[in-house]
C-alpha positions in Angstrom: 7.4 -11.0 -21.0 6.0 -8.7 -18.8 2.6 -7.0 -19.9 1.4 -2.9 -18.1 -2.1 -2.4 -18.7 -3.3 1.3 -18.7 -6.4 3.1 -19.5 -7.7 6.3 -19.6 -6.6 8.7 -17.1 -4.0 6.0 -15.8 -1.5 7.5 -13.4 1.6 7.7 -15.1 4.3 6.7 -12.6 2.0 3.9 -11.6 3.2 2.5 -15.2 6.8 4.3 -15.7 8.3 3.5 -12.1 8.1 -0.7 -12.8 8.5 -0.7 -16.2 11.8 1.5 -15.1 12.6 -1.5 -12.7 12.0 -4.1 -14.9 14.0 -2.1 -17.7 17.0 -1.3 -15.3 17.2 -5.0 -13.8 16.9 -6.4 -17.3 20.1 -4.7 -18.1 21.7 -5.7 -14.7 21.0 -9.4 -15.7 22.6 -9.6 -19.1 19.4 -9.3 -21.4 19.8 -7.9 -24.9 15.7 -7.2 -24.7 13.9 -5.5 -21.4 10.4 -7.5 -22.7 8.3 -5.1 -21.7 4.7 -4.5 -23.4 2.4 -2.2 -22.5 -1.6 -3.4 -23.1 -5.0 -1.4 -23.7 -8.4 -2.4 -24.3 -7.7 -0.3 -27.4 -4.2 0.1 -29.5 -2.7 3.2 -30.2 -1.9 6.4 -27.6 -3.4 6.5 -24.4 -3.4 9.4 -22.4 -2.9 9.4 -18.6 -4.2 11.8 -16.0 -1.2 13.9 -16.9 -2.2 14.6 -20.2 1.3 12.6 -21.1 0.5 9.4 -23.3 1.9 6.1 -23.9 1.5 3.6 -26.9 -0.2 0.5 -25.7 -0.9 -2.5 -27.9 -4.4 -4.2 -27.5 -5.2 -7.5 -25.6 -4.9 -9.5 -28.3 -1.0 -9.1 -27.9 -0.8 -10.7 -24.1 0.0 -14.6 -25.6 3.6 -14.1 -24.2 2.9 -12.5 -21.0 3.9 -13.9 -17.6 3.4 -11.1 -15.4 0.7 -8.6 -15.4 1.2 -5.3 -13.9 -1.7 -3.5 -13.5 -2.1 1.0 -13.3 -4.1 2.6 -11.2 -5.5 6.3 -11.5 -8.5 8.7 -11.8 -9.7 6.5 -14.7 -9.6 3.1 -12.4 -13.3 2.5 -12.0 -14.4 2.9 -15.6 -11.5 0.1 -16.3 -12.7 -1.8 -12.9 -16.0 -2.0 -14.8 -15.2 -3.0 -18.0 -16.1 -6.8 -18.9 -13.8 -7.1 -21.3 -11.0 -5.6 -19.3 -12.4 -8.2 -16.7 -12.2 -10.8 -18.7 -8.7 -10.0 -19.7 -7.4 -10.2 -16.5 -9.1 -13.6 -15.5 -8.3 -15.0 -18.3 -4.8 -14.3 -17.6 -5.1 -15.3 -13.8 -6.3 -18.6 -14.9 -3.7 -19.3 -17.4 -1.2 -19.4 -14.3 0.0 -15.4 -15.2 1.4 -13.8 -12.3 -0.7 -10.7 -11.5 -0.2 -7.2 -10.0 -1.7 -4.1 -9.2 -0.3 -0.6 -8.6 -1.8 1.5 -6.0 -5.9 1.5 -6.6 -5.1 -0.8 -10.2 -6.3 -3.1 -7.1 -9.8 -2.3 -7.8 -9.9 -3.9 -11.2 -8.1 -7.1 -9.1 -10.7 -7.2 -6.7 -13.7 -6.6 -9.1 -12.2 -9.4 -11.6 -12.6 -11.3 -8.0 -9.0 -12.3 -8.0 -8.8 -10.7 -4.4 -11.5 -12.8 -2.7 -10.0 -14.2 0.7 -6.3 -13.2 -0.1 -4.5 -10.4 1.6 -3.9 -7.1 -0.3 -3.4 -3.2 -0.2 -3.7 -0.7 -2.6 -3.2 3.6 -1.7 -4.1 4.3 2.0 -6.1 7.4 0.9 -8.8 4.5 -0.9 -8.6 2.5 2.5 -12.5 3.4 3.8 -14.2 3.0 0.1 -11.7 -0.3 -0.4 -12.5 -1.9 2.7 -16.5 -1.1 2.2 -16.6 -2.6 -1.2 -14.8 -5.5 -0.8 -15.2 -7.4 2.3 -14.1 -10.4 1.4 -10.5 -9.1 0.8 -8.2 -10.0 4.0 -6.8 -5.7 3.8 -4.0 -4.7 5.4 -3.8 -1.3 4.6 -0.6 -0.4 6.2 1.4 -2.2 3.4 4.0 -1.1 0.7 3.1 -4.2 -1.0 1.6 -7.5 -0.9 1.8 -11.2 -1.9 -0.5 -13.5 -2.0 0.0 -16.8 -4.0 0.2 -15.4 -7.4 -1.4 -12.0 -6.9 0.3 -9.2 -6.2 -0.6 -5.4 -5.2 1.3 -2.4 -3.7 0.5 1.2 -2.0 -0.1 4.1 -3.4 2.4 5.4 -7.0 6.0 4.9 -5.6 4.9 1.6 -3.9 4.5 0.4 -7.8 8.1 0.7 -7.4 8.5 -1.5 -4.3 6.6 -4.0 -5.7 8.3 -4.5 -9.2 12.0 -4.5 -7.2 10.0 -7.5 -5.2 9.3 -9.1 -8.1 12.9 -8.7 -9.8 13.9 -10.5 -6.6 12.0 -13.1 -7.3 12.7 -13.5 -11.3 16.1 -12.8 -10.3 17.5 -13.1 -7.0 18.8 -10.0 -4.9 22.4 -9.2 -6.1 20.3 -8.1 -9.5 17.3 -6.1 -7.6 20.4 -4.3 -5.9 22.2 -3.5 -8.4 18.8 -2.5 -10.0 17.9 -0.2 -7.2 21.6 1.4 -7.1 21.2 2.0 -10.9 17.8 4.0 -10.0 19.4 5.2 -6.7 16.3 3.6 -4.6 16.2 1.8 -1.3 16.3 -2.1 -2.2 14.0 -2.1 0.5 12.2 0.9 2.0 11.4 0.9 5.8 8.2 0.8 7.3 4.7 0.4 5.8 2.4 3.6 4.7 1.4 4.8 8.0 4.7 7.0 7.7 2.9 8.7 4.7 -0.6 8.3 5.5 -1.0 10.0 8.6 -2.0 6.9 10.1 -4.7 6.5 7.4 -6.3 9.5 8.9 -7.6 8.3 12.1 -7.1 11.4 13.8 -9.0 13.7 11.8 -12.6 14.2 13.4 -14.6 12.9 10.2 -16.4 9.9 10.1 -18.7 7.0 12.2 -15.8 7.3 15.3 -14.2 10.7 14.7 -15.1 11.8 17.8 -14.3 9.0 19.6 -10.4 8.5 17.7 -10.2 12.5 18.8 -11.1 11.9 22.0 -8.2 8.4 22.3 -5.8 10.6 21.0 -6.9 13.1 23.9 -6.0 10.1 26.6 -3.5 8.0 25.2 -1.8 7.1 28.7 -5.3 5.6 29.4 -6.1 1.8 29.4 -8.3 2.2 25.8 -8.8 -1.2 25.6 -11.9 -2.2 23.3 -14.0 -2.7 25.3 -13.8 0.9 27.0 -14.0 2.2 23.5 -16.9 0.2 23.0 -18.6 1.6 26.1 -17.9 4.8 25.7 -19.3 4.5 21.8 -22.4 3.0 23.4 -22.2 -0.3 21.9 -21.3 -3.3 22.6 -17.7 -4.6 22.1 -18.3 -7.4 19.2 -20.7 -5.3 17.6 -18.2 -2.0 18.3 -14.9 -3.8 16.8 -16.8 -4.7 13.5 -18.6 -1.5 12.4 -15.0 -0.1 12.9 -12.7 -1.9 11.1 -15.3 -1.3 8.3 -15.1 1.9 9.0 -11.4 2.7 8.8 -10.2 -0.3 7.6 -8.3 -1.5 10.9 -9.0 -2.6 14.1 -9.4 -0.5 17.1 -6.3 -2.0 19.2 -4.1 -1.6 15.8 -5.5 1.9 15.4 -5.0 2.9 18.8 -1.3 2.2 18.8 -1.1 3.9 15.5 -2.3 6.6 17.4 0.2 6.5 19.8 2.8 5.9 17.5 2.2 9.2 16.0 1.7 11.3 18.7 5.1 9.7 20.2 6.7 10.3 17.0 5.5 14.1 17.4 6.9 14.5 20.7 10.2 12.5 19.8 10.9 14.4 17.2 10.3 17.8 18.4 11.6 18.0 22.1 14.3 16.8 24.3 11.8 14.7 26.3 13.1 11.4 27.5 11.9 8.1 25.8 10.9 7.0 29.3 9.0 9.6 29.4 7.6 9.5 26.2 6.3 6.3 26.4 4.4 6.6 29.0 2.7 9.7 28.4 1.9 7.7 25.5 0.7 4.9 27.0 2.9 2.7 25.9 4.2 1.8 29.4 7.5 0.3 28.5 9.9 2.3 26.0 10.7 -1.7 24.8 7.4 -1.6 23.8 7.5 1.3 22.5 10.7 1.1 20.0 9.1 -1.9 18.9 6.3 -0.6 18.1 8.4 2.2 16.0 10.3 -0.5 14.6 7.1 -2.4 13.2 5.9 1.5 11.6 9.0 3.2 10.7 11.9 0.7 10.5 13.7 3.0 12.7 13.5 2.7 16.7 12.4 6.2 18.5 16.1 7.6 19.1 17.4 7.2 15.5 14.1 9.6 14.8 15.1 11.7 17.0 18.7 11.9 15.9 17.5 12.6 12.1 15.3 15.3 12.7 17.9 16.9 14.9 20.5 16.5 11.8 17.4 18.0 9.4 
């Protein structure tokens, strides 16, 4: 049986697009029932940040449920800190329950302390407030999904998607999650991690501690820009540098700088006739190996199949 909790202001496809899945792959495998419940703190309608609602039973109707799946949404921190909610959940954990979260339905995971010193994700636009709140999560905020032991979360809405086709994988194997994602007419699985939504979690915008500094990397990308020159020209020194800004953006300063140059080569890729040569070292990437690999890791795709798409767009 596979439980959704929701609450107020839930984001809806955060709840519809797994309990789709689960629905679809349900059918695929043979089953007369999708068991599927969908939990509250309180029965009856509850209305998500739509203004759509859903019927939700109360907690008191989770006895049969082996997975737990989590919403996220506007209402997530009034759910984060509810006790009973709280309770719920690590109740549920204990009891051997395998547990989810969609998008920032991580919050309530990491508040219920079922996140402590596992790795995890949640929507790249919470990444900063995430990664300042919780320290003692291992983030990796360029994730469509996680897994950890028997905690699970995902990215931002869709990625609630990702994870539950994960998940029918594991219930059911993967000729059922492809026949599932056929059925929805989805990728089985989607290339890349968020950073091709994100805009490389914003580290090029000029707010924030190192702003200035990311606008200034992006500026001189065929530079060395190891950490410690970033350090130096931050004024700091380089252990003190590398911690206050991976709390700060949620990554560390050699990961962000190649996100950096990942995008800007992506840019220049995309929208000339430049050679990839070329590209990658004005880049700074030295090597076009190193840079397809480096597009491999982001986008799934290597530098000329970009390049060929946005020509066919």
């Amino acid at each position: 049986m596979i439980g959704i909790l929701i609450f107020p202001d839930f984001q809806l496809l955060d709840a519809a697009g797994p309990i789709s899945v689960f629905e679809v792959a349900a059918r695929c495998a043979g089953k007369t029932t999708t068991g599927i419940r969908v939990l509250a703190l309180n029965a009856g309608p509850v209305r998500s940040s739509s203004g759509v609602e859903m019927i939700a039973r109360d907690f008191k109707s989770a006895n049969a449920i082996t997975t737990l799946v989590i919403a996220g949404g506007a209402g997530v921190t009034d759910a984060a800190r509810c006790e009973v909610t709280r309770a719920f959940v690590q109740r549920l954990a204990r009891r051997g329950v395998r547990i989810a979260s969609v998008c920032s339905g991580a919050y309530v995971l990491a508040e219920a302390g079922l996140l402590d010193g596992r790795r995890a994700t949640t929507h790249w636009g919470r990444t900063r407030d995430f990664v300042a709140r919780y320290p003692k999560v291992k983030f990796e905020p360029d994730q469509i999904f996680t897994h950890d032991g028997n905690v699970w979360t995902s990215a931002g809405i869709t990625a609630g998607i990702d994870l539950a086709l994960a998940m029918v994988t594991e219930d059911h194997g993967e000729e059922i999650a492809q026949q599932a994602a056929r059925q929805l007419v989805l990728y089985h699985r989607r290339s890349g991690g968020q950073s091709q939504f994100s805009s490389l979690l914003e580290l090029k915008t000029p707010n924030g501690r190192f702003g200035a500094l990311l606008s200034w990397a992006r500026e001189n990308l065929d530079a060395r820009l190891t950490v410690e020159d970033l350090a130096d020209r931050a004024g700091m020194s380089a252990r003190h540098f590398a911690r206050a800004f991976a709390a700060e953006t949620g990554t560390t300063p050699s990961k962000a700088i190649e996100r950096l140059r990942i995008e800007v080569a992506r840019e220049r890729v995309q929208s000339s006739r430049e050679a990839i040569e070329l590209v990658a070292e004005a880049t700074g990437f030295g090597d076009p190996e190193r840079m397809r690999r480096a597009f491999i890791r982001a986008f799934g795709q290597p530098p000329q199949a970009l390049r060929r798409a946005a020509r066919a767009g």
